[in-house]
MMTF fields as JSON, N, C-alpha, C and O atoms, coordinates in Angstrom:
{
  "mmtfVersion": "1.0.0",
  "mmtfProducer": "UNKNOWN",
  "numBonds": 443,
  "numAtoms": 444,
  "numGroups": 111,
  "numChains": 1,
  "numModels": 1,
  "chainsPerModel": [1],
  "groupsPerChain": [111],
  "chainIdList": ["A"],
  "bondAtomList": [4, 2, 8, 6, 12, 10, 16, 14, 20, 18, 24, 22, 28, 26, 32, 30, 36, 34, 40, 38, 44, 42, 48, 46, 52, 50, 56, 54, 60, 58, 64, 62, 68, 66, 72, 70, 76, 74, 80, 78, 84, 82, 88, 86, 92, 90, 96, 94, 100, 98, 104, 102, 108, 106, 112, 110, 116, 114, 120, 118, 124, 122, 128, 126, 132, 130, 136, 134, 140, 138, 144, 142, 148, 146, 152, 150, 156, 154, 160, 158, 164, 162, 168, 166, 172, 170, 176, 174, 180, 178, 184, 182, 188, 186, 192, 190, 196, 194, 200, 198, 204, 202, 208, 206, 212, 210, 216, 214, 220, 218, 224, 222, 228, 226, 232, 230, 236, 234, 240, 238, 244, 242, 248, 246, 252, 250, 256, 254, 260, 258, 264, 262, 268, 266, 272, 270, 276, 274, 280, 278, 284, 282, 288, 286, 292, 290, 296, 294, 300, 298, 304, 302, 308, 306, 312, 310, 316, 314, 320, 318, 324, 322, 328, 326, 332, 330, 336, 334, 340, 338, 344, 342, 348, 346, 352, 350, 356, 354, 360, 358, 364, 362, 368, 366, 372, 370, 376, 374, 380, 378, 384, 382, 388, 386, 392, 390, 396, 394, 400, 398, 404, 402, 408, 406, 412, 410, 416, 414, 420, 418, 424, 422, 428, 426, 432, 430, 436, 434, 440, 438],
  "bondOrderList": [1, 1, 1, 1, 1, 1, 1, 1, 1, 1, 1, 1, 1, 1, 1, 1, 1, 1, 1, 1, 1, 1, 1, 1, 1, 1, 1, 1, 1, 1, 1, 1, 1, 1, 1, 1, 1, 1, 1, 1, 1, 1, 1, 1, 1, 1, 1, 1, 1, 1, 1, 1, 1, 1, 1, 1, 1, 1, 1, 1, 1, 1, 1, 1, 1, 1, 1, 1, 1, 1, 1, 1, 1, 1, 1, 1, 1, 1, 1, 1, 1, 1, 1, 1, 1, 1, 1, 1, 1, 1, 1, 1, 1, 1, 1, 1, 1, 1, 1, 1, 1, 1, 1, 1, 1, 1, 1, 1, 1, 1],
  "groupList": [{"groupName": "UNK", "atomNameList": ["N", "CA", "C", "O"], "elementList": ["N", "C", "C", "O"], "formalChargeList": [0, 0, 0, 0], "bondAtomList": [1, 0, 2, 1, 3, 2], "bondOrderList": [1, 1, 2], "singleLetterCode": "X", "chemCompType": "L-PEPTIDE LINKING"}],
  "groupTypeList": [0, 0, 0, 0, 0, 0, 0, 0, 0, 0, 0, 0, 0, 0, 0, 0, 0, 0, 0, 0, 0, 0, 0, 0, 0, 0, 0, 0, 0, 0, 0, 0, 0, 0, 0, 0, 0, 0, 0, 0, 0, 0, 0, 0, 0, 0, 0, 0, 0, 0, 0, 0, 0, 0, 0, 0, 0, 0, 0, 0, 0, 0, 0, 0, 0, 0, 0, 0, 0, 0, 0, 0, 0, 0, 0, 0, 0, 0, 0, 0, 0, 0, 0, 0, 0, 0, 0, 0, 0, 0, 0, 0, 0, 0, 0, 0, 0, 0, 0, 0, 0, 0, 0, 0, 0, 0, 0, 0, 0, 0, 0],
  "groupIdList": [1, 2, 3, 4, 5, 6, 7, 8, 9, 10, 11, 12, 13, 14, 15, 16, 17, 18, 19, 20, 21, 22, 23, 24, 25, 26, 27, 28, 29, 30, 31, 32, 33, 34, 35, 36, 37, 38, 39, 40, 41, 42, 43, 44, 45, 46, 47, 48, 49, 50, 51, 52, 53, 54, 55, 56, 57, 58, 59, 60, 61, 62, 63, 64, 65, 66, 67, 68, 69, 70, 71, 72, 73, 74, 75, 76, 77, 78, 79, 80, 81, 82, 83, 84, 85, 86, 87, 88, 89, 90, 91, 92, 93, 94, 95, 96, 97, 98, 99, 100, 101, 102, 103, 104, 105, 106, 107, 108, 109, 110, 111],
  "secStructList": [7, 7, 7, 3, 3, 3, 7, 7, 3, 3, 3, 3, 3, 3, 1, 1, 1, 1, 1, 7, 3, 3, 3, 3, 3, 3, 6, 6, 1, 6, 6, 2, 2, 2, 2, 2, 2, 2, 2, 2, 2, 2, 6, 6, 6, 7, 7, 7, 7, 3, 3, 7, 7, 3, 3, 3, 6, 6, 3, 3, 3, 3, 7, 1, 6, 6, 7, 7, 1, 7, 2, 2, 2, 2, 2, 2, 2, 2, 2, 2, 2, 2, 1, 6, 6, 7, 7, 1, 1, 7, 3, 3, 3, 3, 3, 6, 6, 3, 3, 3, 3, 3, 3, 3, 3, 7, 7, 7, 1, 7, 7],
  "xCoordList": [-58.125, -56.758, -55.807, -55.97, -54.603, -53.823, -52.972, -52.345, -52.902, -51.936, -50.715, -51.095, -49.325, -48.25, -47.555, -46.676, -47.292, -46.462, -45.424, -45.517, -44.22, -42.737, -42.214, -42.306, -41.374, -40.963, -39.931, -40.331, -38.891, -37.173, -36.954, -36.516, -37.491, -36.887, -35.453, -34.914, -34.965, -33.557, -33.901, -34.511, -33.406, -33.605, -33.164, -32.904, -32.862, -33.146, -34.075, -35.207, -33.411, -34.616, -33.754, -32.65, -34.7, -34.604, -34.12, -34.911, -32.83, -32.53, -32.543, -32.281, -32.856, -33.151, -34.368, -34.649, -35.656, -36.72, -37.333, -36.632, -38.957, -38.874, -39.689, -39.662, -40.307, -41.111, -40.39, -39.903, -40.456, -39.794, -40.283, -41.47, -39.188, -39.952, -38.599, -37.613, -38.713, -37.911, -37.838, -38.793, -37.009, -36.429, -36.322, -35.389, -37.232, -36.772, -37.262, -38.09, -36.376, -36.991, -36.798, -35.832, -38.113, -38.018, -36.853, -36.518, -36.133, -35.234, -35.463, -34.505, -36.519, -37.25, -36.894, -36.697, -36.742, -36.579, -35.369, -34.927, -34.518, -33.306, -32.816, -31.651, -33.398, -32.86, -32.529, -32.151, -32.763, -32.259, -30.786, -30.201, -30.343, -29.306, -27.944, -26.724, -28.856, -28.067, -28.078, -27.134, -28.941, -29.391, -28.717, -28.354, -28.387, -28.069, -26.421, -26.185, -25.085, -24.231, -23.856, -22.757, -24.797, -24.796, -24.411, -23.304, -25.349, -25.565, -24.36, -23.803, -24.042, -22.992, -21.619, -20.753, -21.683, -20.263, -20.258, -19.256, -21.541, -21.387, -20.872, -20.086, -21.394, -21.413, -20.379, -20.312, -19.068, -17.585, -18.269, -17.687, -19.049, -19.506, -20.226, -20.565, -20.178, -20.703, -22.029, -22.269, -23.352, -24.27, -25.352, -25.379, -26.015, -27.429, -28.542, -29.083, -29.052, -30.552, -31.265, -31.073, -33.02, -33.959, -35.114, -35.146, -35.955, -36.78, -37.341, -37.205, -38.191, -38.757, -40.473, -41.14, -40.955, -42.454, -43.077, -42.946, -43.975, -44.415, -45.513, -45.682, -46.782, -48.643, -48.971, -48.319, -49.695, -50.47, -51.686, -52.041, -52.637, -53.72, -54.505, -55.482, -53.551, -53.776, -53.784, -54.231, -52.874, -52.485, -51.3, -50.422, -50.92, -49.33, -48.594, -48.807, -47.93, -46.877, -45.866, -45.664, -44.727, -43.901, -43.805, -44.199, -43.259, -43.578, -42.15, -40.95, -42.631, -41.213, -40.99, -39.797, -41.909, -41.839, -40.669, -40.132, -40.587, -39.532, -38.063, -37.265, -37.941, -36.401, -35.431, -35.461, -34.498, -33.285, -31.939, -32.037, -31.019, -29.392, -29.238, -28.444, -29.637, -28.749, -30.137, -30.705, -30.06, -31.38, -30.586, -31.21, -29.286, -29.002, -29.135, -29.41, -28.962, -29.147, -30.677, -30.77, -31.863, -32.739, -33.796, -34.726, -32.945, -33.389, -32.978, -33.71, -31.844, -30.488, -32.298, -32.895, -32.668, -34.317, -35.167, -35.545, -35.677, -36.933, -36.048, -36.671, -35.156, -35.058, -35.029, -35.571, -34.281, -34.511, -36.304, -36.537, -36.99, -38.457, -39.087, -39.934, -38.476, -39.523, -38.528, -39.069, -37.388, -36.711, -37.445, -38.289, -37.091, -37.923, -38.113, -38.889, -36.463, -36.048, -36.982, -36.734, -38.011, -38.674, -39.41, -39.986, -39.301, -39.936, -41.185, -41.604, -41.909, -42.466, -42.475, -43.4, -41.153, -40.767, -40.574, -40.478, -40.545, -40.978, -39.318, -38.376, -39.235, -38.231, -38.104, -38.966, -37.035, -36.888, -36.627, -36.297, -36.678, -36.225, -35.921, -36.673, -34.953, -34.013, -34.068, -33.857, -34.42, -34.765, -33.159, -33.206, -31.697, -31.093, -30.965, -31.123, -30.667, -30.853, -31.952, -32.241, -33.134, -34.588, -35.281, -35.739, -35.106, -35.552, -37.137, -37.829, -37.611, -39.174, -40.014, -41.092, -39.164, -39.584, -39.156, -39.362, -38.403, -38.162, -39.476, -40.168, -39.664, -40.753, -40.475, -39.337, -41.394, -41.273, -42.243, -43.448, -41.609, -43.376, -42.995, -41.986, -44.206, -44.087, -45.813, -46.884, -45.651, -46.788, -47.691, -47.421, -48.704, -50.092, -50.982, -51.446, -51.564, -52.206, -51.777, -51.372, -51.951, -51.332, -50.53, -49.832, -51.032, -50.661, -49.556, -49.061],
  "yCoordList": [116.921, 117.252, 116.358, 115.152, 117.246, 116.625, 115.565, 116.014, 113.935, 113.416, 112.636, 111.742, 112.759, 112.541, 111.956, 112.592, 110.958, 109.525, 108.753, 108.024, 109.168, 108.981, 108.176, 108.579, 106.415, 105.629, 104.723, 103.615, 104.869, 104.138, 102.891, 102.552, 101.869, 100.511, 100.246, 100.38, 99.836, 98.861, 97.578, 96.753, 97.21, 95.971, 95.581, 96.58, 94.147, 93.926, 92.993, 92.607, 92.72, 92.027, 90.246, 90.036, 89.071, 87.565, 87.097, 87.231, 86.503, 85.913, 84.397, 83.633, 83.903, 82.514, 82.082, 80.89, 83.542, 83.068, 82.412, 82.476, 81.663, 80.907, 82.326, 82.422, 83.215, 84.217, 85.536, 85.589, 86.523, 87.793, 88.2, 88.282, 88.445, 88.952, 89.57, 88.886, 90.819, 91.948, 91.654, 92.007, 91.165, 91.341, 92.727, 93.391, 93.398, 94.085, 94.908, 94.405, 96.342, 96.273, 97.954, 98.577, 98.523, 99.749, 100.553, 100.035, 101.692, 102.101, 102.038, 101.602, 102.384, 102.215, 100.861, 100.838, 99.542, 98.63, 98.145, 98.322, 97.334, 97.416, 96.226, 95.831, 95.884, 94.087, 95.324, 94.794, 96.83, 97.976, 97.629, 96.945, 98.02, 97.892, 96.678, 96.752, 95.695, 94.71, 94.519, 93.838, 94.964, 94.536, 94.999, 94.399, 97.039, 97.932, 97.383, 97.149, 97.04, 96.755, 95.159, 94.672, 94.455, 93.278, 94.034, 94.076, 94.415, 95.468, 96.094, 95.938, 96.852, 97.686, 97.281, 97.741, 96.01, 95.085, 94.875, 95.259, 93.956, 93.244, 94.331, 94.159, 95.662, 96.781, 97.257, 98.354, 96.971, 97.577, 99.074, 100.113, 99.077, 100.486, 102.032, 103.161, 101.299, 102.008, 102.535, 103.708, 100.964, 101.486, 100.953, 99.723, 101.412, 100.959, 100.587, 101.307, 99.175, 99.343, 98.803, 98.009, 99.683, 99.747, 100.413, 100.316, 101.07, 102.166, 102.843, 102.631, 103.951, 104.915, 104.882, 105.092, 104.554, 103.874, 105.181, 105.486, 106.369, 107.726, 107.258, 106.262, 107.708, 107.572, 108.696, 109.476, 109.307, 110.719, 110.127, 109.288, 110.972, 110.403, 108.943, 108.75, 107.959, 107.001, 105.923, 104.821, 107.168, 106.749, 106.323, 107.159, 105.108, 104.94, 105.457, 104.948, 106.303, 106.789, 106.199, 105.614, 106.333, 105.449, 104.171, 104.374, 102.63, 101.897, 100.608, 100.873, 99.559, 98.282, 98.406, 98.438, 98.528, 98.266, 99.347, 99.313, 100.033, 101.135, 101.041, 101.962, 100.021, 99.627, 100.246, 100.479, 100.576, 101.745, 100.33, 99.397, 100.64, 100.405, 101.126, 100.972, 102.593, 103.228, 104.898, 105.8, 104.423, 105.516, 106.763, 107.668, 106.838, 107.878, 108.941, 110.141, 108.413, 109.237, 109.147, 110.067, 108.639, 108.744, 109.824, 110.584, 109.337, 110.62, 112.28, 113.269, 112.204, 113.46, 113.847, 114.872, 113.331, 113.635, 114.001, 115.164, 113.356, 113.448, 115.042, 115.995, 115.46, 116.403, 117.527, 118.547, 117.383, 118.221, 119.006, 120.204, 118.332, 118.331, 118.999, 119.892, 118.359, 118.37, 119.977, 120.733, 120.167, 121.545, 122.902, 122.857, 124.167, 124.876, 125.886, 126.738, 125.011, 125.692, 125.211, 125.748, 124.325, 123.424, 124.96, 125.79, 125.079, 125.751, 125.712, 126.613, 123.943, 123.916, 123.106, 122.742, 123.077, 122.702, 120.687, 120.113, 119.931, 118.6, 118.321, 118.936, 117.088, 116.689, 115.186, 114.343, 115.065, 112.961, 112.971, 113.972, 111.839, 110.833, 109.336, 108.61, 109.134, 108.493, 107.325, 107.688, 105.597, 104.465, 103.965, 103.78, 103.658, 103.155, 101.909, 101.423, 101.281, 99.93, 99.67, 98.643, 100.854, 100.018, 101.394, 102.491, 100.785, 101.907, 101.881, 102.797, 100.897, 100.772, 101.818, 102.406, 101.755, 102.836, 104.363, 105.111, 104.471, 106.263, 106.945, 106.649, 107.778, 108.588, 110.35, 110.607, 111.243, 112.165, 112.857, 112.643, 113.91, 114.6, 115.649, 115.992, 116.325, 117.907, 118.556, 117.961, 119.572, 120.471, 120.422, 120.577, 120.265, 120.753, 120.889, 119.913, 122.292, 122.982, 123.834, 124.993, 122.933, 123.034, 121.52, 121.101, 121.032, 119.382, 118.948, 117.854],
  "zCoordList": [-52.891, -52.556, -53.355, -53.542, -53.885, -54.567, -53.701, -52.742, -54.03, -53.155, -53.796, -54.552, -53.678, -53.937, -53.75, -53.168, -53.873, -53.072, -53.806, -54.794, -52.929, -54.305, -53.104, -51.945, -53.649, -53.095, -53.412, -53.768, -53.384, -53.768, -53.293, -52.194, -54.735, -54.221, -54.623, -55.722, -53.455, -53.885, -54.477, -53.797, -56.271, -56.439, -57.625, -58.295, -58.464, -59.16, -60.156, -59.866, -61.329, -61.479, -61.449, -61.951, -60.666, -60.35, -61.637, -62.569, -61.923, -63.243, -62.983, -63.912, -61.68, -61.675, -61.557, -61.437, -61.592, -61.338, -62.822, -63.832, -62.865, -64.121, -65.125, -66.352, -64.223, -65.156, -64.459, -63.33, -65.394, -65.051, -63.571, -63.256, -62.702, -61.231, -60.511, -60.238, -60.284, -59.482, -57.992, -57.3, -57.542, -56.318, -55.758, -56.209, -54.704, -54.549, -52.689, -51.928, -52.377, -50.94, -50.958, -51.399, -50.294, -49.801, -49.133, -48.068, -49.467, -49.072, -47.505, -46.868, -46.835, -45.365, -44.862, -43.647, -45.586, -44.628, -44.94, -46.075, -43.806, -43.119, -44.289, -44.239, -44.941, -45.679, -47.406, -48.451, -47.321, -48.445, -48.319, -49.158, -47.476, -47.335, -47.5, -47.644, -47.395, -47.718, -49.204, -49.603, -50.162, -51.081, -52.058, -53.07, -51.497, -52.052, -51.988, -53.173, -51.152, -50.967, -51.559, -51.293, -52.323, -52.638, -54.317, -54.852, -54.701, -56.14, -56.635, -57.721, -55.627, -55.773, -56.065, -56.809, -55.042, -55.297, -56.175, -56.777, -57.164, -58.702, -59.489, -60.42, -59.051, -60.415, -60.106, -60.661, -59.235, -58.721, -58.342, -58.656, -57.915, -57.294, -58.034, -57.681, -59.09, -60.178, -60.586, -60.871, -60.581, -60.433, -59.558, -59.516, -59.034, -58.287, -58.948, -59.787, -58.536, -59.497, -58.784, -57.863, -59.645, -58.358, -59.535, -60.762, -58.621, -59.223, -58.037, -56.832, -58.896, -58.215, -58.324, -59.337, -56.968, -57.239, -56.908, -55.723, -57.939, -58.223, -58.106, -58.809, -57.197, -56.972, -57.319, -56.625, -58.085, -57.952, -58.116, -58.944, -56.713, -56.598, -57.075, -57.799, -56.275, -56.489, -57.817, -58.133, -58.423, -59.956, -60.1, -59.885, -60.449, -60.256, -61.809, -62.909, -61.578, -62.954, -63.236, -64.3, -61.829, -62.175, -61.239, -60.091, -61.581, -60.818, -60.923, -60.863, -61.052, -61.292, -62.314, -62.618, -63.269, -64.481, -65.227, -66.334, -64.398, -64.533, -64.017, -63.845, -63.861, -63.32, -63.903, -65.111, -63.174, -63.885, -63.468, -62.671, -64.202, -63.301, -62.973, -62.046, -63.164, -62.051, -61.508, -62.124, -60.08, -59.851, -59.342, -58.789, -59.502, -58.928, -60.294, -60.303, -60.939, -62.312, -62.653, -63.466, -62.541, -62.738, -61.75, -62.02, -60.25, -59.296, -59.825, -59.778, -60.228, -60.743, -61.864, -61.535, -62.555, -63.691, -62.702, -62.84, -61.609, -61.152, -60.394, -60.862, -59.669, -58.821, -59.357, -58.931, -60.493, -61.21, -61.585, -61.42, -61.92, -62.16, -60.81, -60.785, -59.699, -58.737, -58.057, -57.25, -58.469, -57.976, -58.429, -59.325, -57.765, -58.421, -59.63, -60.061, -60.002, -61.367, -62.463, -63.543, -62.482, -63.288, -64.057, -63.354, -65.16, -66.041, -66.944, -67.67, -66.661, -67.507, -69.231, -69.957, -69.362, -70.651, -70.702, -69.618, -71.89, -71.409, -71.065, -71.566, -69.948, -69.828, -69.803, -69.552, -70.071, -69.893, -68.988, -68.352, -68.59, -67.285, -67.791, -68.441, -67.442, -68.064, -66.862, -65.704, -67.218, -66.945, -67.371, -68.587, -66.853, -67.828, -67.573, -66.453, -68.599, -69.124, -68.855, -68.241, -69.394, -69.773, -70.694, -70.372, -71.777, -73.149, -72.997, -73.441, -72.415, -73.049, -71.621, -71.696, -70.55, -69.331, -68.976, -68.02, -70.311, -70.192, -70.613, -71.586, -69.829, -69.561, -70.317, -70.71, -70.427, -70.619, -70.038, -70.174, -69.216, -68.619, -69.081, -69.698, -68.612, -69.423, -68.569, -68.686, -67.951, -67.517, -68.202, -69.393, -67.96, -68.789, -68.092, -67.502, -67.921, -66.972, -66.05, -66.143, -64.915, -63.39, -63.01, -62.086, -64.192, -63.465, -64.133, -63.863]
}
C-alpha cells in the first residue's frame, strides 16, 4: 500500500548556532505559532519560513533541507500538483531563498 505523509514546519534556520541547524516546530504544536508570528514580524508580514516534510513510503522527498522563506508559495507548487488539474506534465516547486532545494517532479508511470 501506497503511504503518504506531508508535514509543515514553522522555522528557521539558527544563525547563532556554531554548525548549520534549523529551528523549527510542527504546524500541530502550539510553540508553531509563536514561531510563525515571531517570523512574520521580522519579514513585516511578508514572508513565512519553514518547509514541507513529504514521506512516500517511507522515503523522505521533501524534508529541512528544503527550507523555503516563504511556504505559502511553495505550498501554492505542491497544491497545485496534488489538485486534480495535475496533468502529468513536469512541474517546479519552488524552495525560495534556497536554489540548491528546488525540486522538479513530473509523473512517471502511476507514480
Amino acid at each position: 500500500m501506497n503511504k503518504l505523509k506531508i508535514e509543515t514546519f514553522i522555522g528557521e534556520e539558527d544563525l547563532n548556532a556554531p554548525v548549520y541547524k534549523i529551528e523549527s516546530f510542527s504546524i500541530t504544536n502550539p510553540l508553531a505559532v509563536e514561531k510563525a508570528q515571531k517570523i512574520l514580524e521580522e519579514n513585516e508580514g511578508d514572508y513565512l519560513c519553514g518547509f514541507v516534510s513529504l514521506i512516500y513510503n517511507n522515503v523522505v522527498i521533501f524534508g529541512e533541507e528544503q527550507l523555503t522563506g516563504d511556504l505559502l508559495d511553495t505550498w501554492c507548487d505542491l497544491i497545485y500538483i496534488l489538485n486534480h488539474r495535475y496533468d502529468g506534465r513536469s512541474i517546479d516547486i519552488t524552495f525560495l531563498d534556497n536554489y540548491k532545494g528546488n525540486a522538479l517532479v513530473q509523473e512517471i508511470g502511476h507514480f
